[in-house]
C-alpha positions in Angstrom: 9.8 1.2 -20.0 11.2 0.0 -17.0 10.4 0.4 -13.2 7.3 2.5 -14.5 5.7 2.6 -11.0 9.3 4.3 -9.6 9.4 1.9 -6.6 12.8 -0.2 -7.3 14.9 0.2 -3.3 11.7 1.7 -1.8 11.7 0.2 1.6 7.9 -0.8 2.2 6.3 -1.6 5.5 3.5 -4.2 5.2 1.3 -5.2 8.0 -1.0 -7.9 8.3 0.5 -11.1 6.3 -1.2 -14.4 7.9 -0.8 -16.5 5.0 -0.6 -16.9 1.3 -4.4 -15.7 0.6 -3.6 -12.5 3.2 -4.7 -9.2 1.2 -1.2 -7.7 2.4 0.6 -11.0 1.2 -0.2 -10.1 -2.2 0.4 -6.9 -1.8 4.0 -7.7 -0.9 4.9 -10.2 -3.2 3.7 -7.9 -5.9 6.3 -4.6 -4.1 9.0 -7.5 -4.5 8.5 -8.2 -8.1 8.9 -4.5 -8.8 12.3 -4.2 -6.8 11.3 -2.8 -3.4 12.1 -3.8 -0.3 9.7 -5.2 1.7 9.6 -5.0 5.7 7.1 -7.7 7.2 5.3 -6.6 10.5 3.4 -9.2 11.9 1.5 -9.2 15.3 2.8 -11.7 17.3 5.9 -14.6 17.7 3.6 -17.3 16.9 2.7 -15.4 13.7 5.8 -15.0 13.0 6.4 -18.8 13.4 3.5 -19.8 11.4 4.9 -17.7 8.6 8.4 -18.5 8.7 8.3 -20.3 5.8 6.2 -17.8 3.9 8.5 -15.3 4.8 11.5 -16.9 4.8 14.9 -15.0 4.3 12.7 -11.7 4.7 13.1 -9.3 7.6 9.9 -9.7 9.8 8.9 -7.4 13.0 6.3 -8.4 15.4 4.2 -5.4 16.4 0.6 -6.1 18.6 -1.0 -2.7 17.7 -3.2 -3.0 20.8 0.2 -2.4 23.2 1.3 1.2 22.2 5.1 0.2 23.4 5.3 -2.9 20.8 4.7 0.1 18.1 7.0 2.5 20.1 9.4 -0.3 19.2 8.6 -1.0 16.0 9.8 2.7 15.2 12.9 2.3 17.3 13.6 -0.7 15.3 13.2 0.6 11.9 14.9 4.1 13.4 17.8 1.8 14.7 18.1 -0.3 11.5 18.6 3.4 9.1 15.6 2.7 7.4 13.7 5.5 5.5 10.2 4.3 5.0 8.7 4.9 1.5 5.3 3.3 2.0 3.1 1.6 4.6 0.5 -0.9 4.3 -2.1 -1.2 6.9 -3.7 -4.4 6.6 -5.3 -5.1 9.8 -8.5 -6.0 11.0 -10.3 -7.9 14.2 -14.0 -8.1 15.6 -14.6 -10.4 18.3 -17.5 -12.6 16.7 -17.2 -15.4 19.5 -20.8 -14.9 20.8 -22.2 -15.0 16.9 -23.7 -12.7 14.6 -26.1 -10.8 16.7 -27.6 -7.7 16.1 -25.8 -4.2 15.4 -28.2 -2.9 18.4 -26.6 -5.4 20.1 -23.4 -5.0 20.3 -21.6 -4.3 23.5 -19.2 -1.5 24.3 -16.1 -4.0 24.4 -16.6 -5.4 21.2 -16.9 -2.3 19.5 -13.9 -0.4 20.9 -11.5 -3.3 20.4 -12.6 -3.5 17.0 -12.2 0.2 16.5 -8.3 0.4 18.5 -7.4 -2.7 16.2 -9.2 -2.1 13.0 -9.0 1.8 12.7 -7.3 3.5 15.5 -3.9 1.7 15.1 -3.6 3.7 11.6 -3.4 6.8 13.6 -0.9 5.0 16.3 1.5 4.0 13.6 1.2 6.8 11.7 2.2 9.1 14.6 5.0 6.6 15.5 6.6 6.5 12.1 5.9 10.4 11.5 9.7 11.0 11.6 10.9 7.6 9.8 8.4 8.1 6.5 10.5 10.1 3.3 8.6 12.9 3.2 6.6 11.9 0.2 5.6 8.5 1.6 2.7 7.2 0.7 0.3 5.0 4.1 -2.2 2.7 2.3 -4.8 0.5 4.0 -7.3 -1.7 3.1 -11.0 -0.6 3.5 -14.3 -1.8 2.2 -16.0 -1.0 -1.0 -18.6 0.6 1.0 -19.8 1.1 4.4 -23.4 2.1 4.4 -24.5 -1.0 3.0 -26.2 -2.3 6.0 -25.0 -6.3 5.3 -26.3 -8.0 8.2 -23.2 -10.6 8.2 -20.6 -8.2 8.1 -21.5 -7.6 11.5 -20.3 -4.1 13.2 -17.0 -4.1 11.0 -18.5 -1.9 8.3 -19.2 1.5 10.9 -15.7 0.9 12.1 -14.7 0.8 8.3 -15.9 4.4 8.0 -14.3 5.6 10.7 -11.0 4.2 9.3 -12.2 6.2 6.1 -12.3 9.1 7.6 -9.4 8.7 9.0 -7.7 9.4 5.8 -8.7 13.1 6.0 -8.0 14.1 9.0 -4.5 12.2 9.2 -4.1 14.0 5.4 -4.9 17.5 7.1 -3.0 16.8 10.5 0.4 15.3 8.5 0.6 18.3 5.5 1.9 20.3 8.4 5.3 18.9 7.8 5.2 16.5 5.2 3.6 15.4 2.0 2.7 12.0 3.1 -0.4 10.5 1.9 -3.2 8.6 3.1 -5.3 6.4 0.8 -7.6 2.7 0.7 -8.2 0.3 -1.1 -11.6 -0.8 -0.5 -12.3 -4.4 -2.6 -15.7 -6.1 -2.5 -15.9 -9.3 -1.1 -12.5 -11.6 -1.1 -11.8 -14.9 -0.6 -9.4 -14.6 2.5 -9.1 -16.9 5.5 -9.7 -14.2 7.5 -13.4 -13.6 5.7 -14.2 -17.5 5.8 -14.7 -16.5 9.8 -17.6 -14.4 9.2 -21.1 -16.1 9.5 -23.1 -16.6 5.9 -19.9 -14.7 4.3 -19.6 -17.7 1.6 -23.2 -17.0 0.6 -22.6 -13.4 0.3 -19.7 -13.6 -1.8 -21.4 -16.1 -4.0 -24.3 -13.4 -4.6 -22.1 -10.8 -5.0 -20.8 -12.9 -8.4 -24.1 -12.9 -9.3 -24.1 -8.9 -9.1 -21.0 -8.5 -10.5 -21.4 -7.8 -14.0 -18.4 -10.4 -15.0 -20.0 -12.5 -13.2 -17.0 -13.3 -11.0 -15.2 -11.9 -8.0 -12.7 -9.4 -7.3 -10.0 -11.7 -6.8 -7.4 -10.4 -4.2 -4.8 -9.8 -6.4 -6.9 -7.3 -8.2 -7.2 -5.5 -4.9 -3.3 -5.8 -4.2 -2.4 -4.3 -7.7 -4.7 -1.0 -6.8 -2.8 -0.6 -2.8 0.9 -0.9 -5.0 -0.6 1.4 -7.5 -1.4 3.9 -4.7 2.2 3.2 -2.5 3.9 4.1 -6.2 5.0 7.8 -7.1 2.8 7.4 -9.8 -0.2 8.0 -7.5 1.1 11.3 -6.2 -2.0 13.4 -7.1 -4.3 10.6 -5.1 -4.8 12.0 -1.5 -8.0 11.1 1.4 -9.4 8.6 -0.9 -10.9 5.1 -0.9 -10.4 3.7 -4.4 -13.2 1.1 -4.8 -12.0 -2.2 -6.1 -15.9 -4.0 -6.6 -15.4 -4.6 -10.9 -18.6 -3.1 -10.7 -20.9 -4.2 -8.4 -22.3 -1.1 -7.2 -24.0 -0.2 -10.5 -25.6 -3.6 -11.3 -27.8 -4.3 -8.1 -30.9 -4.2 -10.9 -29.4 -6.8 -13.0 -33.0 -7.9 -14.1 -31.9 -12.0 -13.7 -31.4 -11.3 -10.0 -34.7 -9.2 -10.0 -36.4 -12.3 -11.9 -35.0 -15.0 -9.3 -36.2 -12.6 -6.4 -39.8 -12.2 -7.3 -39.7 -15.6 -8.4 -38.5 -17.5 -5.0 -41.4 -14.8 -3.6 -44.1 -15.8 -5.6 
């Protein structure tokens, strides 16, 4: 069978590409190999630059999502260019870190509202932007967490701003079935091996527990994550609506694996 996940000529808006181990990277290369038509937004000229090879011969945008007329833009641009948008990735995150990992008590106003305006609020602003450029089936995926009410101490105050972003879904679901049958879905992998997670403070020790938990006994690697978001930007995923499909290969039923209980009450005794 060919073109089984119906998205050959779909013209795909992906957010987020940084470099070759970016989440929405894979996620583009993998629209690509099954014929659709990619539309790179990244969020500023340098990025653009830094990615140039990357992205070479591809159409690129640059879009800051913290400036509401670079996305006013962005729509005029794709509204200018004819484009009917089939699908939207939303691959974005940012918490300002600078001072450390302190706290969640501790963190200030700023911090937490830029977070939120970048990480979770800029779904809503493109969303509203592109209302009138998306087919009317089109499909908005972006990438979430596996879960956010594990309180992981060096994840910071990302994961709170992560259900926000989640809930999101339901009310932009709700809010958009007015006039369209768009829908809003996440991916939400476990831990990756990104650039953009090597940032976080003790992440590398974290990921290499969570291999331990994992019942494999190896990572969700970030292509595994990518093949879920172009599973759920496909027609094929037409009855999936408000959710966050969990990409962990099982973590989250195997926190009693009884060699990680051993080597705990071991190291305490």
């Amino acid at each position: 069978m060919t073109d089984f996940l119906k998205l050959a000529g779909k013209n795909i808006v992906v957010t987020g590409v940084a470099n070759r181990k970016s989440v929405a990277w894979h996620i583009a290369k993998t629209l690509e190999e099954a014929g659709a038509k990619v539309i790179y937004v990244v969020r500023s000229e340098a990025r653009k630059e830094s990615t140039a090879k990357l992205l070479a011969d591809r159409q690129v945008l640059v879009c800051d999502v913290e400036f509401q007329e670079q996305i006013d833009k962005l729509r005029d641009d794709l509204t200018a260019a004819g484009h009917k948008i089939h699908g939207l990735v939303h691959s974005m995150a940012f918490a300002d870190y600078s001072e450390g990992m302190k706290p969640f008590h501790e963190t200030t106003k700023a911090q937490f509202l830029q977070a939120v305006d970048i990480s979770c609020f800029s779904l809503v602003k493109l969303s509203n932007a592109l209302k009138d450029v998306f087919d009317e089936d089109a499909s908005v995926v972006t990438i979430s967490i596996s879960t956010t009410t594990m309180a992981s101490e060096n994840y910071g105050f990302m994961a709170p701003i992560k259900a926000a972003l989640d809930s999101s879904l339901a009310f932009l679901t709700k809010s958009f079935s007015s006039f369209s049958r768009v829908r809003f879905n996440a991916v939400g992998p476990s831990l990756l091996k990104t650039s953009a997670s090597a940032g976080i403070p003790g992440y590398v020790d974290a990921y290499l527990y969570a291999e331990q938990v994992i019942p494999r006994k190896s990572a969700v690697t970030t292509q595994e994550a990518a093949d879920v978001a172009v599973f759920l930007l496909s027609p094929r995923s037409s009855g999936i609506q408000a959710q966050n499909i969990a990409v962990d290969a099982g973590m989250s039923i195997n926190y009693f694996d009884k060699n990680i209980i051993g080597g705990v009450l071991k190291h305490e005794s």
